[in-house]
N, C-alpha and C positions, 0 to 999 in steps of 0.2 A: 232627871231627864235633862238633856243635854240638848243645844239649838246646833242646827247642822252648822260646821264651818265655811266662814263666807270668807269669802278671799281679800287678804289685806290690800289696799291700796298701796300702788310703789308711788316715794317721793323723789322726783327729780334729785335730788341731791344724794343719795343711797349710795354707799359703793357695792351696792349688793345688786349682781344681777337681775333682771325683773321675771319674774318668774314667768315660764311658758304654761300656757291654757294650752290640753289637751283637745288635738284636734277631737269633733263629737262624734260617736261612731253612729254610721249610716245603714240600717236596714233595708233590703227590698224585700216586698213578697215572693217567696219562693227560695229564700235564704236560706240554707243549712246552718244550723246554731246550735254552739253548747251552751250550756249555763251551768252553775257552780252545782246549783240543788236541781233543777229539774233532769238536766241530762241533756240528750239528745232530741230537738225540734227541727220544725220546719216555722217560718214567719208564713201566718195567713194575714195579716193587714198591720197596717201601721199609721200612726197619727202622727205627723210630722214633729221631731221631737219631742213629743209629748211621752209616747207610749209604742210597745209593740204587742202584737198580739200573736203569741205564737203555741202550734200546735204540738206536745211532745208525747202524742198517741196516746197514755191514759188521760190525760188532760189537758183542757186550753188553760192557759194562762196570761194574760197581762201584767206585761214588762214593763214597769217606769223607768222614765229617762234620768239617772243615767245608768247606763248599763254596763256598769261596774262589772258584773258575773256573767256575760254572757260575748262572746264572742262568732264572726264567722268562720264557719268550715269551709276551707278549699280558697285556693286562688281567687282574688276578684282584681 
């Protein structure tokens, strides 16, 4: 078992770019969403980067942050 990767510290002196944090992707309720394994949802509630909760007709499921595998549908 492996500990999840934590992000290196950049040292001032580096000639290597510092690396960009991924802005965190933001949920509303009422969100159309895919996800890798579940499919096609809708967000019925969300805990502020914590967690989403989201509807995908045979089942609810809770999303941890981060949300690697799911994405919004449509323009925002």
């Amino acid at each position: 078992m492996t500990k999840p990767g934590v992000p290196k510290r950049h040292l001032p002196t580096s000639p290597f770019k510092v690396p960009e944090t991924p802005a965190p992707k933001l949920f509303a309720v009422g969100d159309r969403v895919t996800h890798d394994m579940y499919g096609l949802g809708r967000v019925i509630g969300v805990e502020d980067g914590v967690a989403v909760l989201v509807d995908f007709g045979s089942s609810q499921e809770r999303i941890p942050s981060p949300y690697s595998r799911m994405t919004v549908l449509g323009g925002r």
